[in-house]
N, C-alpha and C positions, 0 to 999 in steps of 0.2 A: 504493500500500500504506500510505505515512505518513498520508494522508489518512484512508481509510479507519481508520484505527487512530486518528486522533485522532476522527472522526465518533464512533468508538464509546465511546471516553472522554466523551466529552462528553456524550453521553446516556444512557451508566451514571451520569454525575454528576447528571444531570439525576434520573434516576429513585430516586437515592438524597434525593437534596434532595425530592423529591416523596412520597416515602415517611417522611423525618424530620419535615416540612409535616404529613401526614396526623397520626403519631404527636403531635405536640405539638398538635393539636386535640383528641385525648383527654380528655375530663374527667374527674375524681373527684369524683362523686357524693357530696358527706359528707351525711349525715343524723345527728341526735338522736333515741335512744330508738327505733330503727325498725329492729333485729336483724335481718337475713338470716336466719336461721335459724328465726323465727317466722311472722307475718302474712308479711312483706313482700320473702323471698327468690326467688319467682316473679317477684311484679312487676318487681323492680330488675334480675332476670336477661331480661325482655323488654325491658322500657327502655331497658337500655344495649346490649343488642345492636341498637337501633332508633336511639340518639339515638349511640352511637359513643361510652360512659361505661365506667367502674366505680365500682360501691357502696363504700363504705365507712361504716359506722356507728360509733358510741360510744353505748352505753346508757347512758341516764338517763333520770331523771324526767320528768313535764310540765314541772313549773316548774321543775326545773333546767337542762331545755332551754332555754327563754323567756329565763333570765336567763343562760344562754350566749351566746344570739346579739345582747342587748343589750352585752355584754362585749365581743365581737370583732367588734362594727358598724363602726370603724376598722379592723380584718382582715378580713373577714370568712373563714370557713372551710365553713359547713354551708349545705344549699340547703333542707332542712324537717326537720320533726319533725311525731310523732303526741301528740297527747294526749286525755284525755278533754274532753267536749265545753263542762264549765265553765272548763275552762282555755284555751280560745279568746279568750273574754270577758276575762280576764286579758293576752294576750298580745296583745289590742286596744288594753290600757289604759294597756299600758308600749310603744306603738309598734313592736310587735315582730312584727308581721304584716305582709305585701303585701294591697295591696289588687289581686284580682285575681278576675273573674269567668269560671270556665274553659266550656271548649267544650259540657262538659253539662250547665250549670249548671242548665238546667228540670227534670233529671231528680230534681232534691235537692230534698227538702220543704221550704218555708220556712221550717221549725223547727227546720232540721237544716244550718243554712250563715250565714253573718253577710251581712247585705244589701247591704255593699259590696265582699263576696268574700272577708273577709279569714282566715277558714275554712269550711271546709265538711266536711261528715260525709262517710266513706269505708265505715262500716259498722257494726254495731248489735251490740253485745256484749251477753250476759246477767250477770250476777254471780250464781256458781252458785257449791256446796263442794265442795271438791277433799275428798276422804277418804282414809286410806289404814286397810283394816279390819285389817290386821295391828298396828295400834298400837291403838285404838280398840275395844273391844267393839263397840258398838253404832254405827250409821253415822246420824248424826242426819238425820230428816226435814224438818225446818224450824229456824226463826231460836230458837223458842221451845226446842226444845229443848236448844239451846246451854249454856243457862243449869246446867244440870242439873251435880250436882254429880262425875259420870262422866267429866265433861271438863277436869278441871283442868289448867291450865297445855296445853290442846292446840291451842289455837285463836292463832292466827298471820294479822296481814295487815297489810302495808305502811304507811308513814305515808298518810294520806288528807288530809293538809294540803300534801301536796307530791306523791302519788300520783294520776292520775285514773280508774287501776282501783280502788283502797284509798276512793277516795273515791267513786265508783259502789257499791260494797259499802255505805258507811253509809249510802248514798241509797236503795241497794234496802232495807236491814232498817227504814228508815226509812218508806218505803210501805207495807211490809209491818202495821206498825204502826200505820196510818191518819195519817201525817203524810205533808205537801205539804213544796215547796222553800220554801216558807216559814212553816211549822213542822216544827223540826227536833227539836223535843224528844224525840218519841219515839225515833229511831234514837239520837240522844246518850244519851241514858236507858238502851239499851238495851247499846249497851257500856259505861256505866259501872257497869251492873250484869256484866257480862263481867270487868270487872278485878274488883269487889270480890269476887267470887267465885276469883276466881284462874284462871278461866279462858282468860282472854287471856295468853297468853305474849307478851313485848316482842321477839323474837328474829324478824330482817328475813326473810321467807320466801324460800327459792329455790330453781331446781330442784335443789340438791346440799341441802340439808335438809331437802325433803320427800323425795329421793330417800332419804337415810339414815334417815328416820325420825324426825327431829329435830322437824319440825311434820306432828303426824298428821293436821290440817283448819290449811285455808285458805281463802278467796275469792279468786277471780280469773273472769275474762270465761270463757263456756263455751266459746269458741274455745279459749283459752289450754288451758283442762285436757281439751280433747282432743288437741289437739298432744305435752301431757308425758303422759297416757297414751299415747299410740301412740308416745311414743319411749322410754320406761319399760317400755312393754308384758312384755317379756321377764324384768324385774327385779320389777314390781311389778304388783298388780291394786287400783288405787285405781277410789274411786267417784265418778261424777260427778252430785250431787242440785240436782235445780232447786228450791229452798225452797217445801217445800207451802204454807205461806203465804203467797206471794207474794215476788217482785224485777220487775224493770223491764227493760226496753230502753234501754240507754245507748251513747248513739255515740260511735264514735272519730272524728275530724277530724285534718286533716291544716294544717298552717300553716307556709306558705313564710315562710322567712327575706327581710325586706326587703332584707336588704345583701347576698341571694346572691350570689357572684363573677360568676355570668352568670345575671343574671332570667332571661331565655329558655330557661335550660332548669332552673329550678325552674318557670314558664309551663306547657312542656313536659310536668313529669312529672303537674301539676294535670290538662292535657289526656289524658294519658294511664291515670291512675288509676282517672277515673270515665267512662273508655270502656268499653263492652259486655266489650270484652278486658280490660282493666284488670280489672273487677270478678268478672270471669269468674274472672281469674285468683286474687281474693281469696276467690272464693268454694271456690276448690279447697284453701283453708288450714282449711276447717272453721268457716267464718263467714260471718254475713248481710251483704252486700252493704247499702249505701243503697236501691240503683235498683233492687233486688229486693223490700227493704222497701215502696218505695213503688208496686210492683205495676209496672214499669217495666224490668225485667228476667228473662226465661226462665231458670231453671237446670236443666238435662238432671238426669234422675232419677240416672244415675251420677257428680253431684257431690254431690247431696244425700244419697245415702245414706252418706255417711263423717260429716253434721249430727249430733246430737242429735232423736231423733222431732219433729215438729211436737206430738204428743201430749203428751211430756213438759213443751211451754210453755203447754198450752189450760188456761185459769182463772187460771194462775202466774203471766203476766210481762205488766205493765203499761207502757202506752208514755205515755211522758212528753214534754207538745209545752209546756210552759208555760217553760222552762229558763232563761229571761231574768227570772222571779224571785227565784232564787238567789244570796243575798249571800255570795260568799266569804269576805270579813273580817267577817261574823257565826258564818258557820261556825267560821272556823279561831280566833273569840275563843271561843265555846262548847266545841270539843272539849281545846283548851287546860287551859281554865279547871275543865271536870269531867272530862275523860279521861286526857290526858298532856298533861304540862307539857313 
């Protein structure tokens, strides 16, 4: 009987030791700028039920992420962040990227990933106007109308010297205006005729001040303002306009922290992002996949129909492969120098 009774202590101790074993494998997943609750709350709810994790994020910018994970390279804390796709280039140039070429690495255009891995595109945002027509008479059609003196004080969008959604915005009205990444004058031009107008309001957009009414038009990617309409839906009936004259296709990429706690599974989440599932899973957020962009991916008719029409983008959104002519510190001395100081 004492036998048996210590047998069995033994192997409750055993299985409690194997079960606190399992628990302290557990990872927390920390990420920059990459909200559960928008784009990337599916993916990180498959991933860690596959890699045995949890999510935890803190918002922020591109480059406030970049020079986060330069900060805590002696800690290190976060395994990636998202940003837009010139700030990859930046986070190249301050060592603040893995070089790491992941499992479906053919499937990403060569336009759309750094060639030693150190990012790569996850998906293709539009920069489109949020509206909301209960502030606003009129729901503006394009960039040009902006101008107009209707809109005073209503136009709102993030800094775009530290934003890479706010700075895809002055890239699209900047195409739209017949300038390249390397002629920027017209999009600078075009908000600096926004301020002297008074049209640009300084006040940081978000969804509790667009929700109030506090910024009646904003830019942001057309994923993004369909996510806050359908989660607004009930409160508000804003409009989502793809500028008649023209914005662009701008990717978001994703960039592993080099000093993540355990490479292999910031490795992990690259392999798993731009899988079939992965992008599946991105594409049920209301947004263009890479490997779909690049004809490389099926999406079933009942994920696409919660898009934006394909219609609404035909003649509108210019896709941009030349990205690596783009001077950041030309940009951010020009917008400086005639937008906001």
């Amino acid at each position: 009987m004492k036998r048996w009774m210590m047998t069995g202590l033994v192997m409750a101790f055993c299985f409690l030791g194997f079960s606190t074993a399992i628990q302290a494998q557990r990872v927390e997943f920390v990420t920059y700028g990459m909200p559960h609750e928008h784009v990337w709350g599916a993916v990180f709810d498959a991933f860690c039920k596959k890699y045995d994790c949890t999510h935890v994020d803190t918002d922020m910018s591109s480059s406030e992420a970049i020079t986060k994970f330069v900060a805590e390279k002696g800690k290190p804390v976060a395994y990636a962040t998202e940003a837009g796709i010139l700030f990859g280039r930046v986070a190249v140039e301050r060592g603040a990227a893995m070089a790491y070429k992941n499992a479906n690495w053919d499937k990403i255009p060569d336009w759309a990933k750094d060639p030693e891995g150190r990012w790569f595109a996850v998906y293709a945002g539009v920069p489109t106007f949020l509206v909301n027509p209960a502030v606003v008479k009129y729901v503006p059609k394009g960039w040009q109308d902006l101008i107009k003196e209707e809109y005073k004080k209503t136009i709102a969008i993030k800094d775009p010297r530290t934003s890479g959604t706010a700075l895809a915005t002055v890239l699209a009205a900047n195409a739209a205006m017949g300038g390249t990444l390397e002629n920027l004058d017209p999009g600078i031009n075009f908000f600096k005729k926004l301020k002297q107008a008074g049209n640009l309001n300084p006040v940081k957009p978000s969804d509790s001040n667009i929700q109030k009414g506090e910024v009646p038009i904003t830019m942001k990617y057309d994923h993004e303002n369909l996510i806050f309409r359908e989660n607004y839906k009930k409160e508000l009936k804003v409009e989502i306009v793809v500028p008649a004259d023209g914005t662009i296709y701008s990717p978001s990429v994703v960039i592993l922290n080099p000093w993540a706690p355990r490479p292999e599974f910031a490795r992990a989440f690259a392999d798993f992002v731009t899988s079939d599932e992965g992008q599946l899973l991105v594409a049920k957020v209301m947004t263009r996949p890479m490997s779909y962009f690049a004809g490389k991916l099926n999406v079933p008719a009942e994920i696409k129909k919660n898009w934006l029409p394909d219609s609404a983008y035909k003649d509108r959104v210019r896709t941009i492969t030349d990205w690596d002519k783009f001077s950041q510190k030309d940009f951010i001395d020009k917008w400086t120098k005639e937008v906001s100081p």
